[in-house]
C-alpha positions as CSV (number, residue, x, y, z in Angstrom):
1,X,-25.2,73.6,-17.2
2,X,-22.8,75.9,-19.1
3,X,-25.7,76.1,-22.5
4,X,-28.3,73.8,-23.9
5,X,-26.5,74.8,-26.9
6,X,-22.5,74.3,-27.2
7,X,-20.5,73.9,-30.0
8,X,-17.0,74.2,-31.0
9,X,-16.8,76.6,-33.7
10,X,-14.1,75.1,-35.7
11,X,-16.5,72.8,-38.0
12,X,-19.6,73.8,-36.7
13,X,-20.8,75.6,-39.6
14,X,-17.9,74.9,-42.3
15,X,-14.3,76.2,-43.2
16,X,-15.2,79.5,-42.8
17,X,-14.9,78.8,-38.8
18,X,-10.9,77.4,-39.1
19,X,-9.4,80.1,-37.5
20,X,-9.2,78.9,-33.9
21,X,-5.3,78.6,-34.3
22,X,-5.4,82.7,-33.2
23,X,-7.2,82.1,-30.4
24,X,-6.1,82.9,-26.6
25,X,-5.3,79.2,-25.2
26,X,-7.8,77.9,-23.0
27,X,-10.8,79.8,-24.7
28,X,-13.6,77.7,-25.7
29,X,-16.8,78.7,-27.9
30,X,-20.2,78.3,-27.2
31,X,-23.5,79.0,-28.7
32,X,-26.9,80.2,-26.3
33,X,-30.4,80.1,-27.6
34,X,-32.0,83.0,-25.4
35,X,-34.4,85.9,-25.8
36,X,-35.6,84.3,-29.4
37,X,-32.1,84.6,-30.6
38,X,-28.9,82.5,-30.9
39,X,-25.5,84.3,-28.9
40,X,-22.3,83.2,-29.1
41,X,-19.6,83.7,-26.3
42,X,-16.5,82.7,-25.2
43,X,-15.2,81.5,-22.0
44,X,-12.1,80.6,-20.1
45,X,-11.0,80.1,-16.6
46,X,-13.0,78.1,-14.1
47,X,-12.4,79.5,-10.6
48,X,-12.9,82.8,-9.1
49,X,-15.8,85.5,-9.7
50,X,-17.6,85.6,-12.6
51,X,-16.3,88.3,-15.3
52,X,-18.7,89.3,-18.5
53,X,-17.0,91.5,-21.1
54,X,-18.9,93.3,-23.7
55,X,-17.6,94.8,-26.7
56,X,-18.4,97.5,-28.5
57,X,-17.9,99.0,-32.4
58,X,-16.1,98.0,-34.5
59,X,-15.6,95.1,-33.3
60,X,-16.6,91.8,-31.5
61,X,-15.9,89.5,-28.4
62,X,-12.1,89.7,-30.1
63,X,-11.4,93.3,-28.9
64,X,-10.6,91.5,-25.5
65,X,-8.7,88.2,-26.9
66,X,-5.3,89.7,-25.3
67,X,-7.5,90.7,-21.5
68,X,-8.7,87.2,-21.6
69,X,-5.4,85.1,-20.3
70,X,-4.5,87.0,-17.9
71,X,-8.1,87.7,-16.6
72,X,-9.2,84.3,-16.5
73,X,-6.0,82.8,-13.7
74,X,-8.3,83.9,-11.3
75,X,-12.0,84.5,-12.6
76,X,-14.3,82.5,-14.9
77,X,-14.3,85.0,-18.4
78,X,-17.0,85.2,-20.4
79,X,-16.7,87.5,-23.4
80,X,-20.5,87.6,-26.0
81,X,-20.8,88.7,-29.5
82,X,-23.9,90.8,-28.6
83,X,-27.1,90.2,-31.5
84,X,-26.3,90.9,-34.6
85,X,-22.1,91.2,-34.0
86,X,-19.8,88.5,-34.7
87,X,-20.5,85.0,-34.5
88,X,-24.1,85.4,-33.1
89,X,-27.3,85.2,-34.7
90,X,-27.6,88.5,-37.4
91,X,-31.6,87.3,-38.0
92,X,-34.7,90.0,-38.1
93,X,-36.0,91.8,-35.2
94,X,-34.2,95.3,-33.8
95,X,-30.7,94.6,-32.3
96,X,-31.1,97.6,-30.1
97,X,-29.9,98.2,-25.8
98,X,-32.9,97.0,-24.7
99,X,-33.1,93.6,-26.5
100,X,-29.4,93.5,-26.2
101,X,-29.6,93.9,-22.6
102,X,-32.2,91.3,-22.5
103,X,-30.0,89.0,-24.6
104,X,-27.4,89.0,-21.8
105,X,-29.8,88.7,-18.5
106,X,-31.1,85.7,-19.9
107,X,-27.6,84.2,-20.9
108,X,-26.4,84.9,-17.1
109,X,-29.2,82.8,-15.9
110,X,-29.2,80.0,-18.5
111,X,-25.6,80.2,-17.7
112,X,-26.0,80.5,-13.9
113,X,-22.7,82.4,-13.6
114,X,-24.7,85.8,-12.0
115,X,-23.8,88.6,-10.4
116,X,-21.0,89.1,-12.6
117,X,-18.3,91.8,-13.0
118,X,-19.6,93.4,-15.9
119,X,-17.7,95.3,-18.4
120,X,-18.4,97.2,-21.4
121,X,-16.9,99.6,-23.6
122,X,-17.5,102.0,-26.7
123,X,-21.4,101.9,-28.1
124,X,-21.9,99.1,-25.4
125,X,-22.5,101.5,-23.0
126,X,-26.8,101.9,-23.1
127,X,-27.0,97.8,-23.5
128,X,-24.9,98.1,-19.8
129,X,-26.5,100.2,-17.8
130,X,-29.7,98.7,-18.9
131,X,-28.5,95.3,-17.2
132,X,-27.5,97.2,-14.4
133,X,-30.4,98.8,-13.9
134,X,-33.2,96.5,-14.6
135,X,-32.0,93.6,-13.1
136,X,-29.5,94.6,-10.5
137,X,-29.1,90.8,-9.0
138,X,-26.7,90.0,-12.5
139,X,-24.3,92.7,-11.3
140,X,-21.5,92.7,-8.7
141,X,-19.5,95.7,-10.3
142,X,-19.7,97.9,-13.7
143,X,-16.4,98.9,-15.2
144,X,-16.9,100.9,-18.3
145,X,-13.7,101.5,-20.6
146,X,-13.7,104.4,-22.9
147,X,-17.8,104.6,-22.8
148,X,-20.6,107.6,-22.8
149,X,-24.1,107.0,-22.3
150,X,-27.4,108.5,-24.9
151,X,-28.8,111.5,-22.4
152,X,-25.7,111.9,-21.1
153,X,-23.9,113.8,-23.8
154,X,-22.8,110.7,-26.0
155,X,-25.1,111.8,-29.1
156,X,-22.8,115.2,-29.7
157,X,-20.6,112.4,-31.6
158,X,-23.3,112.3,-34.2
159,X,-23.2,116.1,-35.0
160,X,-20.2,116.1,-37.9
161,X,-20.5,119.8,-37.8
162,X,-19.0,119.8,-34.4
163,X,-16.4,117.3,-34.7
164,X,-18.5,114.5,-34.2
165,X,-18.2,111.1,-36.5
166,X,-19.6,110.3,-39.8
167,X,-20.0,106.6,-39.1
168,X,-23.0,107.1,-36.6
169,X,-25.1,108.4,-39.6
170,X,-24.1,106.0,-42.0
171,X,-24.4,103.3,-39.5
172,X,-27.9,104.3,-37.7
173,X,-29.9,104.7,-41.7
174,X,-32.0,101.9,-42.5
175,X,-30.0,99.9,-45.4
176,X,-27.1,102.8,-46.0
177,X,-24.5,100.2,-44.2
178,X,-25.7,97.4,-46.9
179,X,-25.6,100.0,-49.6
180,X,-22.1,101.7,-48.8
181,X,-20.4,99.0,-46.7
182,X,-20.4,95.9,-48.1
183,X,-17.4,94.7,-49.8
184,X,-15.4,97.8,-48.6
185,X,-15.4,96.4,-44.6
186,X,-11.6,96.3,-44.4
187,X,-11.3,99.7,-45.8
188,X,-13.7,101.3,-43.4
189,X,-13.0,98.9,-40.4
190,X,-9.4,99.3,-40.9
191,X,-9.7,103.1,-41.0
192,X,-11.8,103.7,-38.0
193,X,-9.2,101.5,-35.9
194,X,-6.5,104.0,-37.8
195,X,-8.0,107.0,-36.6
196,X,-8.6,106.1,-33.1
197,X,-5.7,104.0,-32.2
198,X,-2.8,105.8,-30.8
199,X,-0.3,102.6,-30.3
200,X,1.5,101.8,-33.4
201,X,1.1,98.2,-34.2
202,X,-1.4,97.6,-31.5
203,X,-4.3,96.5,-34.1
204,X,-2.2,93.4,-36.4
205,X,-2.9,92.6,-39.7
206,X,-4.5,89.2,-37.8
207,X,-6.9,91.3,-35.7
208,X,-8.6,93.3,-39.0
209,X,-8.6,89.5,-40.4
210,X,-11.0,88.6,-37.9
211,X,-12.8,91.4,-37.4
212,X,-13.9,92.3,-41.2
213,X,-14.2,88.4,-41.5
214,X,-17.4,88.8,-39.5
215,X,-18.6,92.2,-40.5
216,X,-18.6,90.4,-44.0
217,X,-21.1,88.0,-43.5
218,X,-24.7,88.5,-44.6
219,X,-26.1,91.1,-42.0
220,X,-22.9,92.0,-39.9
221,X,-23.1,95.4,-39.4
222,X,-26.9,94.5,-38.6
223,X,-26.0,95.0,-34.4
224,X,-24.4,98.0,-34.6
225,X,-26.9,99.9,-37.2
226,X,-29.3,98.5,-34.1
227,X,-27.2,100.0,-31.1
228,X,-26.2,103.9,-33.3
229,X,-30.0,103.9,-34.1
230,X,-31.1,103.4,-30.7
231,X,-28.3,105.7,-29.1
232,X,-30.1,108.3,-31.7
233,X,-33.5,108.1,-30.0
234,X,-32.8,107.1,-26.8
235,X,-31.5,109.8,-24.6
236,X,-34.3,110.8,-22.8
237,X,-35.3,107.1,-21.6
238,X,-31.9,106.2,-20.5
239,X,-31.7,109.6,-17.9
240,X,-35.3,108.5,-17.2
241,X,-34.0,105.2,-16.3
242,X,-30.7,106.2,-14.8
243,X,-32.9,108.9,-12.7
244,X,-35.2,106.2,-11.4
245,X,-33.0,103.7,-10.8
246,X,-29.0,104.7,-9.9
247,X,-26.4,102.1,-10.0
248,X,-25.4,100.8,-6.2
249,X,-22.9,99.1,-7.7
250,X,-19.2,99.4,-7.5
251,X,-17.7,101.1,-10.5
252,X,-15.0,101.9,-12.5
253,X,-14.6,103.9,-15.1
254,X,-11.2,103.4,-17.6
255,X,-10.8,106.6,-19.9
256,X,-7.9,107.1,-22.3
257,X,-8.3,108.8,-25.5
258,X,-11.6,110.1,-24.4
259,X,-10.0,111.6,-21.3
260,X,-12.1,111.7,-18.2
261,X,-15.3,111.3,-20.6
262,X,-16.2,108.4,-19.2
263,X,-15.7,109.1,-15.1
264,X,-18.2,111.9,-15.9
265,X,-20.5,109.7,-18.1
266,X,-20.5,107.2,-14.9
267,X,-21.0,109.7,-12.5
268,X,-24.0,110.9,-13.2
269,X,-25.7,107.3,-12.6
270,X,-23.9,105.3,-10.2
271,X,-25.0,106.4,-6.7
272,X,-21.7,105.9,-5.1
273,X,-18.7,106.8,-6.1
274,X,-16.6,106.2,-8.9
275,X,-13.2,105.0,-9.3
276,X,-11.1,106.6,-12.1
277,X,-8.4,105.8,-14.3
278,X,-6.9,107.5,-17.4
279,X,-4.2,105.5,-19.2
280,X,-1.9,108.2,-21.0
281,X,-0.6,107.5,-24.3
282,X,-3.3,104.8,-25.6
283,X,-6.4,105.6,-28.3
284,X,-10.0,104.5,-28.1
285,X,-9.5,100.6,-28.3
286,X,-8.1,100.2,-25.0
287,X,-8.6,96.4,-24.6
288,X,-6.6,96.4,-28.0
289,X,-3.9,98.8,-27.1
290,X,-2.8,98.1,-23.9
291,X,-4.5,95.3,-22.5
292,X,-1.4,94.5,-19.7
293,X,-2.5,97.4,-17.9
294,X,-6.0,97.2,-18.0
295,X,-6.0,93.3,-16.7
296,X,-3.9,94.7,-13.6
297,X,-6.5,97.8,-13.2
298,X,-9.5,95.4,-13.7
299,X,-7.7,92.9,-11.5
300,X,-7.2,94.8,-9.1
301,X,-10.6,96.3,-8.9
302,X,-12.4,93.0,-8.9
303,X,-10.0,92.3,-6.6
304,X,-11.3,95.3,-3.8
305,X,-14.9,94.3,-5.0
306,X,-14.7,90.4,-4.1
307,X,-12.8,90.9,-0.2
308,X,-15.8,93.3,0.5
């Protein structure tokens, strides 16, 4: 059974939900009650291994609407707003990478689609390795795209006196997103993917649409406040964890504007080895940016994982 709940977004829950005419053909919406909260995902494709893609800030399951197609000729695509992002439920509790990470085991056996190829990017990366970790059976491979890891060196992006970024802080205080935020999301969403995007043209007037058009809703910076706050205290757990229990998983790490950040981030936790690739020329947003090149890496990579 693909969810005990399903619904087609455009009319579920008014007007608001009519904007299905920019979304990748043969993508359907769905709605999960798991883990005491309500997730929405995506799917398309009905053949092949399973693929999972998680997103990371700022944005939502959208970030891979151009990776989708070309993923899903051979492999049944899912793509979640995680809690507290997009169209899923922005209610009380702590959206943080453990209940996130919950949130998805739960969805991949209400959905019975496990071990899936499992990718994540950006702030994503704790929520992850989490899975990964704690309930190895939902994974078949890890690809992480332009992702570091809380104990592994991520949290030097919080220090603004070395170069690190200002929206951690703002993001990770209790009510400073509601206070500063709110009504100015295309402004700050717009500027973040301007500072971090290195293809012209590559985020379209039609992307920001959809993204601020969630980040405005009551609560929608709710999941990433979660994630930045728990990145903040989290550090030594997640080496703990990672210590414990190292992923023997295939993996893959995609770096590009980070450089080779990522490969070393994945190293350090994945028992075997991992498979790098830097694409040259392209930001932060990968997915975004150039997401003909990273379908054929991550095709071919699943590809490799599945004949083994």
């Amino acid at each position: 059974m693909l969810s005990t709940l399903t619904d087609n977004l455009v009319g579920h829950q008014g007007a608001r939900h009519d904007h299905s005419a920019r979304h990748p053909p043969g993508v359907t919406h769905h709605h999960s009650a798991v883990n005491g909260t309500r997730l929405h995902h995506v799917q398309a494709g009905a053949d092949g291994s399973p693929v999972l893609l998680v997103h990371g800030f700022p944005e939502s399951w959208w970030a891979f609407s151009r990776v989708i197609p070309p993923l899903a000729a051979g492999h049944r695509v899912l793509a979640v707003d995680l809690r507290g992002f997009g169209e899923s439920a922005h209610g009380p509790g702590e959206p943080d990478s453990a209940t996130a990470a919950e949130d998805l085991h739960q969805l991949i056996a209400q959905l019975g689609v496990g071990p899936v190829h499992l990718v994540g990017q950006d702030i994503s990366g704790a929520t992850v390795l989490r899975l990964a970790a704690t309930h190895p059976a939902d994974v078949r491979s890890l690809t992480a795209i332009e992702m570091g890891l809380p104990g592994f060196g991520l949290e030097a992006f919080a220090d603004v006196t070395r170069g690190g970024s200002w929206h951690i802080g703002v993001l990770a205080a209790p009510g400073v997103p509601e206070l500063l935020l709110t009504g100015r999301e295309r402004e700050v969403i717009g500027g973040f993917f301007a500072a971090l995007t290195a293809t012209p043209g590559a985020v379209t007037d039609a992307d920001l649409d959809e993204f601020v058009r969630t980040y405005a809703q009551p609560g929608g910076f709710r999941g990433a406040s979660g994630l930045y706050r728990s990145m903040l205290r989290e550090g030594a757990e997640i080496a703990a964890l990672a210590a414990a229990h190292p992923l023997d998983v295939p993996a893959l790490a995609v770096g590009a504007g980070a450089g080779e950040f990522t490969a070393t981030t994945l190293a350090q936790v994945v028992a075997g080895d991992v498979r790098s690739v830097v694409l040259d020329g392209v930001g932060h947003h990968v997915a975004l940016e150039a997401p003909d090149p990273l379908a054929t890496v991550l095709l071919d990579f699943f590809r490799e994982v599945d004949a083994d």
